[in-house]
ROSE-4610 file (N, C-alpha, C; in Angstrom, 1 decimal, always signed):
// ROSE-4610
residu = [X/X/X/X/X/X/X/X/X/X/X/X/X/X/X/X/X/X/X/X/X/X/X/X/X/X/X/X/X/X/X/X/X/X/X/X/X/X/X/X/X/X/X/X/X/X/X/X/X/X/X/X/X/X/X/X/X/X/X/X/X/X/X/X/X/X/X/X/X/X/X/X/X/X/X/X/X/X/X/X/X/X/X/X/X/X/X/X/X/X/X/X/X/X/X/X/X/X/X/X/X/X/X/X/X/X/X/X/X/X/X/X/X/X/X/X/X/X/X/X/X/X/X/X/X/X/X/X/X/X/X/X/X/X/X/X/X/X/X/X/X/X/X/X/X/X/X/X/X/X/X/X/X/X/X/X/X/X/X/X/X/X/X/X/X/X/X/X/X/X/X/X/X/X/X/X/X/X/X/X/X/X/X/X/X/X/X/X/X/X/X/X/X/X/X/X/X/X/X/X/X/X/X/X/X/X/X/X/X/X/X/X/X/X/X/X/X/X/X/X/X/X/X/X/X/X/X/X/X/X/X/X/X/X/X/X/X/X/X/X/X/X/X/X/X/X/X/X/X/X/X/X/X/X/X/X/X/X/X/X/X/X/X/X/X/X/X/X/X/X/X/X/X]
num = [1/1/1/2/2/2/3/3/3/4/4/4/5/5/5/6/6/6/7/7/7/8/8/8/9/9/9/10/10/10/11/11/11/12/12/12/13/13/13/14/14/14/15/15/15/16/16/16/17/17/17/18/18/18/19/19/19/20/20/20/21/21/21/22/22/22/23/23/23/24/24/24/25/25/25/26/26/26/27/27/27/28/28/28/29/29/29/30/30/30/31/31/31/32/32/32/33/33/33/34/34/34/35/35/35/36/36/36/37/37/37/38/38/38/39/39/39/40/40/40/41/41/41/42/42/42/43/43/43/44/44/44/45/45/45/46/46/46/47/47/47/48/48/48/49/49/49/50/50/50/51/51/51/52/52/52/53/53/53/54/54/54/55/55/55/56/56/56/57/57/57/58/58/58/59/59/59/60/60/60/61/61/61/62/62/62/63/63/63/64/64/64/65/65/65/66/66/66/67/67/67/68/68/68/69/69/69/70/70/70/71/71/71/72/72/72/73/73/73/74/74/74/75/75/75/76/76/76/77/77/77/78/78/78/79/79/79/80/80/80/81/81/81/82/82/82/83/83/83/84/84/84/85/85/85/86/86/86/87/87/87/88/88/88/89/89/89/90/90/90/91/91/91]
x = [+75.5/+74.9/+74.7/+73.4/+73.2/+73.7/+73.1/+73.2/+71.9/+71.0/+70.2/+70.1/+71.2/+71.5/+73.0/+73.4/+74.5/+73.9/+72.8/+72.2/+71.6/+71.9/+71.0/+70.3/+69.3/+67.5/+67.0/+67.6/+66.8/+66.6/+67.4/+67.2/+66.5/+66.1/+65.4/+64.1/+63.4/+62.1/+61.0/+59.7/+59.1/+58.4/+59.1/+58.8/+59.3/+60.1/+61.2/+59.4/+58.9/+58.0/+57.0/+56.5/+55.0/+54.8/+56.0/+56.3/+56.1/+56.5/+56.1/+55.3/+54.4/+52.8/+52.0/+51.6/+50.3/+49.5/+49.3/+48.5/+49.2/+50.3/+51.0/+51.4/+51.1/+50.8/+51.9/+52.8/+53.9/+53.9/+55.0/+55.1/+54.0/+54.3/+53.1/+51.8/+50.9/+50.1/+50.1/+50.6/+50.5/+50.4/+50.7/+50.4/+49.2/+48.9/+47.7/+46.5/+46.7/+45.6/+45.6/+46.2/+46.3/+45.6/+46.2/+45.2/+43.7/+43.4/+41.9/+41.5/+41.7/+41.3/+41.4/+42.1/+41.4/+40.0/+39.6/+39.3/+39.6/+40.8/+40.8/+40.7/+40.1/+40.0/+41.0/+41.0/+42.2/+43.2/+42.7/+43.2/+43.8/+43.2/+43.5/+45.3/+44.9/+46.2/+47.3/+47.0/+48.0/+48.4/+47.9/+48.6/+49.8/+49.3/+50.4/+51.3/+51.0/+52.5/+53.0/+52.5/+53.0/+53.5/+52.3/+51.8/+50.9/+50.7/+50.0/+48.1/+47.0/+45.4/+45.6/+46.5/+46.1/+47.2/+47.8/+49.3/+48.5/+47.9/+47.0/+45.9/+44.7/+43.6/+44.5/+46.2/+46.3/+46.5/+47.2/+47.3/+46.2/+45.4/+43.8/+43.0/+43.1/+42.8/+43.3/+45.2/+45.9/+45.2/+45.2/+44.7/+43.4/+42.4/+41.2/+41.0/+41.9/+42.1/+42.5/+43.9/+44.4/+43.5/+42.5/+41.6/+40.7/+40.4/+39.1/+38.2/+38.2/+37.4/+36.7/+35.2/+34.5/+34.8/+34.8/+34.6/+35.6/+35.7/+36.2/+35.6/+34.1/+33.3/+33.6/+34.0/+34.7/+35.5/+37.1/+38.0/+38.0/+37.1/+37.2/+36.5/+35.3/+34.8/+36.1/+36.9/+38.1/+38.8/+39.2/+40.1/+39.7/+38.1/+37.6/+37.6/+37.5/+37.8/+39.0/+40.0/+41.3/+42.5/+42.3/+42.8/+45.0/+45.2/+46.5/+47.2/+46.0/+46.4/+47.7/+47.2/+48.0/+48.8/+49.7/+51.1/+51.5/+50.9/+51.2/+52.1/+54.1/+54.6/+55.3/+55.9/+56.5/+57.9/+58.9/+60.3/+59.9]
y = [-31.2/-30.2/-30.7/-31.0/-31.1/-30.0/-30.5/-29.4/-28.5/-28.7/-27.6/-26.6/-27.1/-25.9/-25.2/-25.2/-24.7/-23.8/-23.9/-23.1/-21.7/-20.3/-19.2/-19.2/-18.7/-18.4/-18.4/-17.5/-16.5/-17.9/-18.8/-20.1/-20.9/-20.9/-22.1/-22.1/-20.8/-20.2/-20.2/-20.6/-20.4/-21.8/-22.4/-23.8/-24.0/-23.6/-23.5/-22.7/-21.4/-21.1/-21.7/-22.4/-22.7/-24.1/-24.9/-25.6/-25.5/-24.5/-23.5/-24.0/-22.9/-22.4/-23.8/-24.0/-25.4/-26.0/-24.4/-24.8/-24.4/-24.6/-24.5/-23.4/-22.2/-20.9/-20.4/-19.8/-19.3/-17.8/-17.1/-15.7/-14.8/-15.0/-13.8/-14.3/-15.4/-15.8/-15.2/-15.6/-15.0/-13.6/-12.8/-11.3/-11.0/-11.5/-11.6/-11.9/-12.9/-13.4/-12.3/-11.5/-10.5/-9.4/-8.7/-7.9/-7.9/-9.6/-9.8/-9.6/-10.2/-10.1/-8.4/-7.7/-6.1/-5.4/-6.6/-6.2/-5.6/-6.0/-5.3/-6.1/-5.6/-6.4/-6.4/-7.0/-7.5/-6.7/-5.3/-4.2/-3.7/-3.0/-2.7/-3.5/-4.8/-5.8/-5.8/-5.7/-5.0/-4.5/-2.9/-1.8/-2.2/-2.5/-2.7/-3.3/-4.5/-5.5/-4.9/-4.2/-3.9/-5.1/-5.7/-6.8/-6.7/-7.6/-7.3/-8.1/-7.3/-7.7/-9.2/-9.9/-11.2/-12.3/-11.7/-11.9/-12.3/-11.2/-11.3/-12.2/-12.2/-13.3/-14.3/-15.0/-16.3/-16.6/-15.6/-15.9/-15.7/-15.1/-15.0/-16.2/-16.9/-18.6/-19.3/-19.3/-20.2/-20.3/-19.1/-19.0/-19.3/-19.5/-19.4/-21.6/-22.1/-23.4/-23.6/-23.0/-23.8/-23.8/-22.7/-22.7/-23.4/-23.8/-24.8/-23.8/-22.2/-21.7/-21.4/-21.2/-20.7/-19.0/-18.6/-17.1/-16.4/-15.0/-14.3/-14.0/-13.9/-14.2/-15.4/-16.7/-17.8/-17.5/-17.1/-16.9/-15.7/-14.5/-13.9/-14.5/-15.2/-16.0/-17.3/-18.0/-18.9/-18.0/-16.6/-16.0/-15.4/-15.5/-14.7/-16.0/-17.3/-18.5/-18.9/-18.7/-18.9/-18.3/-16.8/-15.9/-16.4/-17.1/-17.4/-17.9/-18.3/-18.8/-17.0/-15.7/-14.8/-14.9/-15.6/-15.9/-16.8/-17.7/-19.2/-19.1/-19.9/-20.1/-19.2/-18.0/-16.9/-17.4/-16.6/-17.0/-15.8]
z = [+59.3/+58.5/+57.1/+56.8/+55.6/+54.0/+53.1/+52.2/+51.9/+52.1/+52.1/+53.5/+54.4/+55.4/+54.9/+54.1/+53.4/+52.5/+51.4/+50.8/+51.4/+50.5/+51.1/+51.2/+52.2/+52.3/+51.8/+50.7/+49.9/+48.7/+48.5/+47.3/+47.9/+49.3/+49.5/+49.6/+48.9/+48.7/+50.2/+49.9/+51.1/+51.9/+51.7/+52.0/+53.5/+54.1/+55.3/+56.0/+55.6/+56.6/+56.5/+55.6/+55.8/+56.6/+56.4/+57.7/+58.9/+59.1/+60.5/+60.7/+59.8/+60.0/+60.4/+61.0/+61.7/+60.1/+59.4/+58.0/+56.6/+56.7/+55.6/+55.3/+55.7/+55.2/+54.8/+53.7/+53.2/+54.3/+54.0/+54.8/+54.2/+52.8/+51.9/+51.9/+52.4/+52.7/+54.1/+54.5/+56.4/+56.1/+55.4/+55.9/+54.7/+54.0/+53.0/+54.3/+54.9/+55.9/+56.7/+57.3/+58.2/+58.1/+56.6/+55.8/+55.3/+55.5/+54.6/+56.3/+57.4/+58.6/+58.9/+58.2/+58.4/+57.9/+56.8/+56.1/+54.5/+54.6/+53.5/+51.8/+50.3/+49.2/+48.6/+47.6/+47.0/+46.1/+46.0/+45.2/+46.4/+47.4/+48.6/+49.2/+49.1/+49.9/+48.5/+47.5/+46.1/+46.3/+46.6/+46.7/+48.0/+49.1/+50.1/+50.0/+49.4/+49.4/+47.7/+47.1/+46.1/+45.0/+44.9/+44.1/+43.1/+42.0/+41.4/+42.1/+41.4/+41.6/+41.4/+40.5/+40.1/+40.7/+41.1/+42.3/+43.6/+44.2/+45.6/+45.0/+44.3/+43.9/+44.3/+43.8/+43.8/+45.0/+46.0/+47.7/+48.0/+47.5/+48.7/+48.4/+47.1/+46.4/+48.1/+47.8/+48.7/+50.2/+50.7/+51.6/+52.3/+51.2/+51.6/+51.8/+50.4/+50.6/+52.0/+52.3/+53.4/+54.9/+54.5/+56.0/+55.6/+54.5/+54.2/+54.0/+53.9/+54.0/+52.2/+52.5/+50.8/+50.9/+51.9/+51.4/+52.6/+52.0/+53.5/+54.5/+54.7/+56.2/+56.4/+55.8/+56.4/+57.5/+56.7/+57.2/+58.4/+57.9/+59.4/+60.6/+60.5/+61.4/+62.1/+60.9/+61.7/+62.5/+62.3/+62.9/+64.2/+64.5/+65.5/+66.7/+66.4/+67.2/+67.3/+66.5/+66.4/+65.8/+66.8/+66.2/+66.4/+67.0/+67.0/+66.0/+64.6/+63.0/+62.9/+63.5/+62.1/+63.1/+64.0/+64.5/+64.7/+64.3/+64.1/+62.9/+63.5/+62.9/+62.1/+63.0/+63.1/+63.9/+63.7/+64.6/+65.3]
C-alpha cells in the first residue's frame, strides 16, 4: 500500500476519477456533460449543481476540449454515436 492509498478521498481531489473516464473527464464534468446532453444552458446547470455561471462556463470550456468538440451541437451529436461517454468511468 502506497501513500497516496493512505490519504482521504476527499485530499486526493479529482484526478482518481478522470482516470476512469476513457477522456479524462472529472466527476463534475461528467454530470455537466449529462446536463448539456439535456439540453440544458449554463445558468440552467448553475442553478442545479449549485455553482456559480462562471464555475459551469469553466467545466462546459473543460468539457467541450476533452471531446474535441467547438460547440454543444458538437457534443450532443458525439453523444448520440457514443452515448456510453455519460457512464464511462463510473464505479
Amino acid at each position: 500500500m502506497g501513500v497516496a492509498d493512505q490519504l482521504p478521498r476527499a485530499r486526493r481531489g479529482p484526478y482518481a476519477a478522470a482516470r476512469r473516464h476513457p477522456l479524462g473527464l472529472t466527476r463534475r464534468e461528467l454530470q455537466v456533460l449529462r446536463l448539456l446532453a439535456q439540453g440544458m444552458g449554463n445558468q440552467d446547470i448553475a442553478r442545479r449543481l449549485v455553482r456559480s455561471p462562471r464555475t459551469v462556463e469553466h467545466h462546459v470550456s473543460a468539457v467541450l476540449g476533452k471531446l474535441n468538440a467547438s460547440s454543444r451541437m458538437d457534443v450532443v451529436l458525439r453523444l448520440h454515436s457514443e452515448p456510453w461517454l455519460l457512464s464511462a468511468g463510473e464505479n
